[in-house]
C-alpha positions in Angstrom: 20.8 61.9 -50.2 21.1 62.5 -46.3 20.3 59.5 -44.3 17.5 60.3 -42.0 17.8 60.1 -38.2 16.6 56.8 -36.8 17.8 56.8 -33.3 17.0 60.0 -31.0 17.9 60.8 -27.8 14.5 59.2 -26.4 15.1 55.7 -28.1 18.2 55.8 -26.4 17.0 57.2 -23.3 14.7 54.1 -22.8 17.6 51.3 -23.9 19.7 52.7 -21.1 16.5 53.1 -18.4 16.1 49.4 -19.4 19.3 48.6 -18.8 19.6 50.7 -15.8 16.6 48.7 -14.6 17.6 45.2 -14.9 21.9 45.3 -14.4 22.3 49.0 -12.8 24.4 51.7 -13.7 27.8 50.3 -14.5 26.7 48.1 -17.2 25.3 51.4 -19.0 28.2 51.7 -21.6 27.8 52.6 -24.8 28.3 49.3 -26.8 26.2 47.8 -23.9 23.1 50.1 -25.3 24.1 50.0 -29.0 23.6 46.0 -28.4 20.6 46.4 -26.7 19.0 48.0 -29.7 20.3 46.0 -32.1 22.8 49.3 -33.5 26.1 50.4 -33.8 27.2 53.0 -31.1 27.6 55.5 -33.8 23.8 57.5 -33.1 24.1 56.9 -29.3 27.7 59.4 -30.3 25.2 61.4 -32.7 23.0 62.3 -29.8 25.7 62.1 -26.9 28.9 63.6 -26.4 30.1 61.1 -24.7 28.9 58.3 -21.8 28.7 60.8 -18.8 26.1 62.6 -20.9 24.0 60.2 -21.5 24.2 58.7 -18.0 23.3 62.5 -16.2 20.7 63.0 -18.6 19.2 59.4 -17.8 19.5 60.1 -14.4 17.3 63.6 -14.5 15.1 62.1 -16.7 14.5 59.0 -14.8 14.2 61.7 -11.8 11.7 63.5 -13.5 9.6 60.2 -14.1 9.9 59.7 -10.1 8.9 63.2 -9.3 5.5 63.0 -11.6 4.7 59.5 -10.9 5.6 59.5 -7.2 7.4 62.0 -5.4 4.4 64.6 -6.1 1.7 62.6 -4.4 -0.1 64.0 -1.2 -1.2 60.9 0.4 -1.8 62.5 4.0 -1.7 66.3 5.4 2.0 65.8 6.6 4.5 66.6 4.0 7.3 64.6 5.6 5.2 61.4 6.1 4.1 61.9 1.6 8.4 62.7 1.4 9.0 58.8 2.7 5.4 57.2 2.0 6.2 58.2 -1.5 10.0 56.4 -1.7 8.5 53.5 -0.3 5.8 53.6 -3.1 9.2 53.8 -5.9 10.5 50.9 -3.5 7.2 48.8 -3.9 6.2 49.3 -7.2 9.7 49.9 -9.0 12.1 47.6 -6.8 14.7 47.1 -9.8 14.5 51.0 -10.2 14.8 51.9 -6.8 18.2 49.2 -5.9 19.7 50.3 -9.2 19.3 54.1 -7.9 19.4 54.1 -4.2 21.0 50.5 -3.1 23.3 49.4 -5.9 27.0 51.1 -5.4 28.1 54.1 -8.6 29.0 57.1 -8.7 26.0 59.6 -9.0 24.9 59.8 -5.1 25.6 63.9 -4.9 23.0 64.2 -7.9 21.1 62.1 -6.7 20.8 63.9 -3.3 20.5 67.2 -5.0 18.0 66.1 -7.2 15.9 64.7 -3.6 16.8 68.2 -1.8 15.5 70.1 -5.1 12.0 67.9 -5.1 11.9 68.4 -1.3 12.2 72.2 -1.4 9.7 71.8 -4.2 7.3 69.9 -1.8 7.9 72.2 1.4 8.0 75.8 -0.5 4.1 76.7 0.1 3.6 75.5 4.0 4.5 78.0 6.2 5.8 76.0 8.4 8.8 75.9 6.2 9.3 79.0 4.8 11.4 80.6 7.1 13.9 77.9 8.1 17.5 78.4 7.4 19.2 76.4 4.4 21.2 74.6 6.3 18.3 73.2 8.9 16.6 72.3 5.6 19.5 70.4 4.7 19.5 68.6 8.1 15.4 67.7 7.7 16.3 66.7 4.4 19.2 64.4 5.0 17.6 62.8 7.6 13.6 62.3 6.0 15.3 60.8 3.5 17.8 58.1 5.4 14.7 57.6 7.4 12.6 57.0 3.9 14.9 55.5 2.2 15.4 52.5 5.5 11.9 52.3 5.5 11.4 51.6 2.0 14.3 49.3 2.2 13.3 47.6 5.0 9.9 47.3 3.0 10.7 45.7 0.1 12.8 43.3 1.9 9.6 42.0 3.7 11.6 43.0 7.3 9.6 45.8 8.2 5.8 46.5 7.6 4.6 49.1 9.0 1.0 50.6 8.9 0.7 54.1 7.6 0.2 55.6 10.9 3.3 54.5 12.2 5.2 55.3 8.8 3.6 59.0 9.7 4.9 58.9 13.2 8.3 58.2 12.4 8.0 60.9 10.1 6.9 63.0 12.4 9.9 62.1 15.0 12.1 63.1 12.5 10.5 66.2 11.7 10.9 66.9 15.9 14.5 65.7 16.2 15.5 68.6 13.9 13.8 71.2 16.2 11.0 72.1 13.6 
């Protein structure tokens, strides 16, 4: 008789989101996560071909979760001031998240920036404003809404900054200006 599959991908999805959470990527190995559930590292195999698998796939799934709980909230009219209000919102409410993703040092910063550029474009793709601006003036907006956001929201959850949400949206709004849009 065929032993029946205990441990999917999700089970081990959340073990290493956990982990991710409270020591950060590097400490996401495979016998790490296999300890954390109390199992062998045999089904985290079963499921993964190997550690890099498991760690993108965390990553766009842990994106995903960002993008539905966060990233896609209007909170004002300006869609650069929701791009940062929104990472300081992750920053706030999901600190260990957040430093493990954005502050803590590994190696998945291009996918992470790609995955930010792909959510922006998303975010940006029905205002006209937008919609005729060259990829690589995109880029530049991008790049620098999100160093902005991502200061801010640093800044924020180290209790250094605390700034209203009308100043938040006029920084925003600088940015947006300093890149000729």
């Amino acid at each position: 008789m065929v032993r029946k599959k205990v441990y999917q991908k999700q089970h081990i999805l959340a073990a290493a989101r956990d982990l991710l959470i409270e020591k950060g990527f590097s400490f996401i190995t495979a016998r790490n996560v296999a300890e954390h559930m109390g199992i062998s590292t045999q089904p985290i195999y079963l499921e993964f071909k190997n550690m890099e698998e498991l760690k993108l796939t965390l990553l766009k799934t842990t994106y995903e979760f960002l993008e539905t709980e966060f990233f896609s909230k209007k909170q004002t009219s300006h869609i650069l001031a929701n791009f940062g209000l929104n990472y300081i919102d992750v920053a706030k409410s999901n600190s260990k998240l957040y430093i493990a993703l954005y502050i803590d040092q590994h190696s998945y910063g291009q996918e992470l920036k790609q995955l930010s550029f792909d959510s922006f474009r998303k975010s940006i793709q029905n205002d006209e404003k937008y919609t005729e601006i060259a990829k690589e003036q995109l880029e530049k907006l991008h790049m620098n809404s999100l160093i902005c956001a991502m200061g801010m929201a640093s800044l924020s959850i180290s209790g250094i900054v605390n700034q209203s949400e009308d100043q938040l949206i006029t920084a925003f709004e600088a940015v947006e200006k300093n890149c000729g849009i």
